[in-house]
C-alpha positions as CSV (number, residue, x, y, z in Angstrom):
1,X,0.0,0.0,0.0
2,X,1.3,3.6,-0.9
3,X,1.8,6.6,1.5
4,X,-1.2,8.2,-1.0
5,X,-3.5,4.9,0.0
6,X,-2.6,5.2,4.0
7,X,-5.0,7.6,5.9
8,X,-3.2,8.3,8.6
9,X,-6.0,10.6,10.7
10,X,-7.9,7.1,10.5
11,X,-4.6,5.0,11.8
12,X,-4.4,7.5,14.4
13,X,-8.0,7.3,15.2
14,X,-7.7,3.6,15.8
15,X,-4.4,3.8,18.4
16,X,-6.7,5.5,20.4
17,X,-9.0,2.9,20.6
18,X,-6.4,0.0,20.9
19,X,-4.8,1.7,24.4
20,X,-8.3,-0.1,25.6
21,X,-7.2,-3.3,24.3
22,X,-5.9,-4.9,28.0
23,X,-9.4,-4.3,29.3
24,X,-8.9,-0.7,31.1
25,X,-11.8,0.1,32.4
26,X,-11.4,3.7,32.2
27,X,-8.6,5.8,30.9
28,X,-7.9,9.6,31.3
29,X,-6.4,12.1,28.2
30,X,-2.8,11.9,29.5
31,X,-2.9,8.1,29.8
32,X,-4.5,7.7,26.7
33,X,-1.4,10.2,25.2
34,X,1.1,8.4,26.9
35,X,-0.4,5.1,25.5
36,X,-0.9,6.1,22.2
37,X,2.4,8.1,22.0
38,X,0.6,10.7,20.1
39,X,0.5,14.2,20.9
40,X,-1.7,15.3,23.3
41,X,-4.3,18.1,21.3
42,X,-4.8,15.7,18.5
43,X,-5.9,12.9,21.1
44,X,-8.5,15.2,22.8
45,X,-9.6,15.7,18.8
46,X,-9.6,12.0,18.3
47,X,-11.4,11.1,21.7
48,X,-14.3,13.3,20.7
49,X,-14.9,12.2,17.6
50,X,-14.8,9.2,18.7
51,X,-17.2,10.3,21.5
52,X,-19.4,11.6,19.2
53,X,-19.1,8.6,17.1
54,X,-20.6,6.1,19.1
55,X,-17.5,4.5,19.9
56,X,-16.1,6.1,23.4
57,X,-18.1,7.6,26.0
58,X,-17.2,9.8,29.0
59,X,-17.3,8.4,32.7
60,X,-16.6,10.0,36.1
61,X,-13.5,7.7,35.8
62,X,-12.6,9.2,32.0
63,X,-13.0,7.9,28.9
64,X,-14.3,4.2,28.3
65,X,-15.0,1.9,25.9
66,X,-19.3,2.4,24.0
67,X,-21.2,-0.2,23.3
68,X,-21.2,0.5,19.6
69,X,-17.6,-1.4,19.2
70,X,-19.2,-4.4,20.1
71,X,-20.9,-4.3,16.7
72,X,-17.8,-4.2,15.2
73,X,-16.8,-7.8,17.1
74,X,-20.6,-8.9,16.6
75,X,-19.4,-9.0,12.3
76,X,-16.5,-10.7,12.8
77,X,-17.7,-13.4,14.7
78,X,-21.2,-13.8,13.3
79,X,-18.6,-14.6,10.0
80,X,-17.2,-17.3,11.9
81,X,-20.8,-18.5,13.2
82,X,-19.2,-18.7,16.7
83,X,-22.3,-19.1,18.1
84,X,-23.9,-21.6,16.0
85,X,-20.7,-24.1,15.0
86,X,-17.8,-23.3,17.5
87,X,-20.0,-22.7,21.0
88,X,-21.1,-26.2,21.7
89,X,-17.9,-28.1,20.2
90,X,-15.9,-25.8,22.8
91,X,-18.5,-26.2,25.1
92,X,-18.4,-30.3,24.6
93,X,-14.9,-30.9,24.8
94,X,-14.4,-28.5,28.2
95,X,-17.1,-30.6,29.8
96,X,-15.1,-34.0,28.6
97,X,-11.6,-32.4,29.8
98,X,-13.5,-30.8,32.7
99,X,-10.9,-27.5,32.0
100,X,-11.9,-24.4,29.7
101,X,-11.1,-24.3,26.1
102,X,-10.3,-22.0,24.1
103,X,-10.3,-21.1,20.0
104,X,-7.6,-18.2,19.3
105,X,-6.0,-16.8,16.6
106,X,-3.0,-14.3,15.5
107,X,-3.7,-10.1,15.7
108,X,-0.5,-8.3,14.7
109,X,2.4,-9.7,17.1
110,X,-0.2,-11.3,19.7
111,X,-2.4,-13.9,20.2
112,X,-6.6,-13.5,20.6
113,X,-9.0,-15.0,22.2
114,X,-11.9,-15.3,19.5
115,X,-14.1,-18.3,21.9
116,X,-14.1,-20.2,25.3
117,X,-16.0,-22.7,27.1
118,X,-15.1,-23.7,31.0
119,X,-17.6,-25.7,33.4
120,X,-18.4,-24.6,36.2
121,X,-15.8,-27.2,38.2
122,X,-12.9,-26.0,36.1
123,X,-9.5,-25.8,38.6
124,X,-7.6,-23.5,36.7
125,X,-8.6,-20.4,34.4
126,X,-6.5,-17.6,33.4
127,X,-9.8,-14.9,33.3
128,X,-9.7,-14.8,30.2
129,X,-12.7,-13.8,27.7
130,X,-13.1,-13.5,24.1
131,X,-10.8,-10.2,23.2
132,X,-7.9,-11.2,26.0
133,X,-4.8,-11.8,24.3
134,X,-1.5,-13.8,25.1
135,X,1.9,-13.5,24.0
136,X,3.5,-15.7,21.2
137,X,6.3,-16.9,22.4
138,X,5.6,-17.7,25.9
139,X,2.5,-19.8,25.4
140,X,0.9,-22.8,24.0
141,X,-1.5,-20.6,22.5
142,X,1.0,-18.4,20.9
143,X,3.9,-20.9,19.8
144,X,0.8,-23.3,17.7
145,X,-0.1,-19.8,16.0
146,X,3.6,-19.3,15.3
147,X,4.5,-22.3,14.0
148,X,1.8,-21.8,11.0
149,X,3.2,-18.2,10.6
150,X,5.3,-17.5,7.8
151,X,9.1,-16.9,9.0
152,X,9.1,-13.0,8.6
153,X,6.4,-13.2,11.8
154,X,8.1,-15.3,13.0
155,X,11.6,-13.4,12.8
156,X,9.4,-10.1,13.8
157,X,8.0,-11.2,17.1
158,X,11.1,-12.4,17.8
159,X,12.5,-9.0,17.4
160,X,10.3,-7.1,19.5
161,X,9.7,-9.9,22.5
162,X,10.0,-8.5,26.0
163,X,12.8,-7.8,28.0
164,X,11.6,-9.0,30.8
165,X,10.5,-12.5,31.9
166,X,6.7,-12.9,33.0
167,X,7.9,-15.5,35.6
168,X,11.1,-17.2,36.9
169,X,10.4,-20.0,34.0
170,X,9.8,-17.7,31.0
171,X,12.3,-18.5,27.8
172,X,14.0,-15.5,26.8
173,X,16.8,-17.1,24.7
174,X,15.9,-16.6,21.0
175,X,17.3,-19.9,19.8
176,X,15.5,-21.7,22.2
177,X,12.5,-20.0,21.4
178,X,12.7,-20.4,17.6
179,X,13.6,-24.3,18.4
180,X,10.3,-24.5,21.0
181,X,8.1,-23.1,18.0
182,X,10.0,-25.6,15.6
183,X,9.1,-28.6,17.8
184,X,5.1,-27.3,17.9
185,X,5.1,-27.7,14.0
186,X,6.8,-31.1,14.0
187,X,4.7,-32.6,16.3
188,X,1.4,-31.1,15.6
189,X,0.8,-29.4,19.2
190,X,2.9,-27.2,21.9
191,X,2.9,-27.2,25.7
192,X,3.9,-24.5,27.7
193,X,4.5,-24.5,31.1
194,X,4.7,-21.6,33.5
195,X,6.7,-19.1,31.3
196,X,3.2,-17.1,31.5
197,X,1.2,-17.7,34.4
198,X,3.2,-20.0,37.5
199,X,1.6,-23.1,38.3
200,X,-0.3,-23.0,34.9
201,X,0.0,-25.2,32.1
202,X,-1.6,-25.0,28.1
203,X,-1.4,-27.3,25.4
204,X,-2.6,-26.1,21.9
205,X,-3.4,-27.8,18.3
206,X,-4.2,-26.3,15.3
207,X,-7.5,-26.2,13.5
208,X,-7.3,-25.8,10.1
209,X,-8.6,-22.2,8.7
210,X,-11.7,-20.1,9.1
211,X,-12.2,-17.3,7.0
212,X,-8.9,-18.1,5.4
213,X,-7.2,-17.5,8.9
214,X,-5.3,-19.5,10.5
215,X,-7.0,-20.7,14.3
216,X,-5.7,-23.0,17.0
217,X,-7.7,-24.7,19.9
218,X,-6.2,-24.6,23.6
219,X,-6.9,-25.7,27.3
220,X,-5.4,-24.6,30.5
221,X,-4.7,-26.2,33.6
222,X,-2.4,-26.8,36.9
223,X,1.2,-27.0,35.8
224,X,1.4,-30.5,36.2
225,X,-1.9,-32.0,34.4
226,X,-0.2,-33.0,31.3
227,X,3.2,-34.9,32.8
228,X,1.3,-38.5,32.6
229,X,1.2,-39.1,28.8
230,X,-1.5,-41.2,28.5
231,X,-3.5,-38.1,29.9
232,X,-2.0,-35.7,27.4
233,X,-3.1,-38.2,24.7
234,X,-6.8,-38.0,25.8
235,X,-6.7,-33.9,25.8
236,X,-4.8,-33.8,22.3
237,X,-7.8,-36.4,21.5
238,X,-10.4,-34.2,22.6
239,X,-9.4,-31.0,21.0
240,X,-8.4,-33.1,17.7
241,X,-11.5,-34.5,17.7
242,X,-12.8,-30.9,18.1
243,X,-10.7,-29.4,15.7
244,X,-12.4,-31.7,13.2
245,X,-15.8,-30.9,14.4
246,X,-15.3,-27.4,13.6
247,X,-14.1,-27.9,10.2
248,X,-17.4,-30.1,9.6
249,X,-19.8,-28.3,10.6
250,X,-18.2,-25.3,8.3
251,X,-18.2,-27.3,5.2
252,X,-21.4,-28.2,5.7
């Protein structure tokens, strides 16, 4: 795309709305400027437009999140028919594993949560919902999506991972990063222990495409829940067997 194609007021427009991407409830015009890394008149311009949009409204607290956005979300996954195909499969296979599960997919140089299922008895959950997103490198979730990226994501999240570990277990070697992502492809599934969360464990597999994209299922429990591998084979079964389903009941 050329510099004539790029509207860079609308850009702009849309950093402002990704500083509420972590789930802030609330954020303030200097926050939202230091966020953003713009300058601060042309966020106030940006917030209310934006206000006056539909798309941010004002709160004792500041500036949050409208309802309207979720119409934006409500396309994409209406596209997907997450509520008709994916809902029950994930909500199938967390009542078989007893442990939420999890469809996600790749946005920019992170991972998304696009669907979950948990029961009710489920030991270990992370909090997430659909919009949370995870790292790439440092989870199950992340190093499945990587390993059916092309190399130059894979060589650009590489570039920009943190400099700081998210516990005592996170990998920050780069070799041994590219070689955990290597092993994910060659096997047809990651785990990752840990390195995000301590005392948490995820395993992911892929599931094929959706809307051309690629899309990998996941689960999450205690650290140790996949050392016995004739356990791990039954939740690589389960989500398998899921990953399948979805692909069905697209097709169909």
């Amino acid at each position: 795309m050329s510099d004539r194609d790029f509207a860079a007021t609308l850009a702009k427009g849309l950093d402002v709305l990704s500083c509420f991407e972590q789930g802030a409830p609330a954020l303030s015009l200097p926050e939202i400027t230091r966020r953003s890394g713009l300058d601060r008149a042309v966020v106030r311009r940006l917030c209310l437009t934006l206000v006056r949009c539909g798309y941010l409204e004002e709160s004792p607290a500041g500036l949050r999140l409208a309802s309207r956005v979720l119409t934006l979300a409500g396309g994409y996954l209406g596209r997907l028919e997450i509520g008709r195909v994916v809902q029950p499969i994930l909500r199938h296979a967390a009542e078989q594993l007893d442990m939420e599960v999890a469809l996600a997919t790749r946005d920019r140089l992170q991972a998304v949560y696009v669907d979950r299922a948990a029961p009710a008895s489920a030991r270990v959950t992370l909090g997430f919902g659909i919009g949370s997103t995870l790292p790439l490198l440092h989870t199950a979730v992340g190093r499945m999506l990587l390993a059916r990226s092309t190399p130059e994501v894979m060589a650009e999240t590489l570039a920009a991972r943190p400099t700081l570990p998210y516990t005592e277990a996170t990998e920050m070697d780069p070799t041994r990063l590219s070689a955990a992502v290597e092993t994910a492809r060659d096997q047809g599934y990651c785990i990752a222990r840990d390195e995000f969360e301590l005392g948490a464990a995820g395993v992911a597999v892929p599931v094929g495409t959706l809307a051309q994209t690629p899309f990998v299922l996941a689960t999450t429990a205690s650290v140790h829940a996949f050392d016995d591998p004739a356990g791990l084979d039954r939740v690589l079964d389960v989500l398998r067997q899921s990953a399948i389903g979805i692909g069905r009941m697209r097709e169909a």
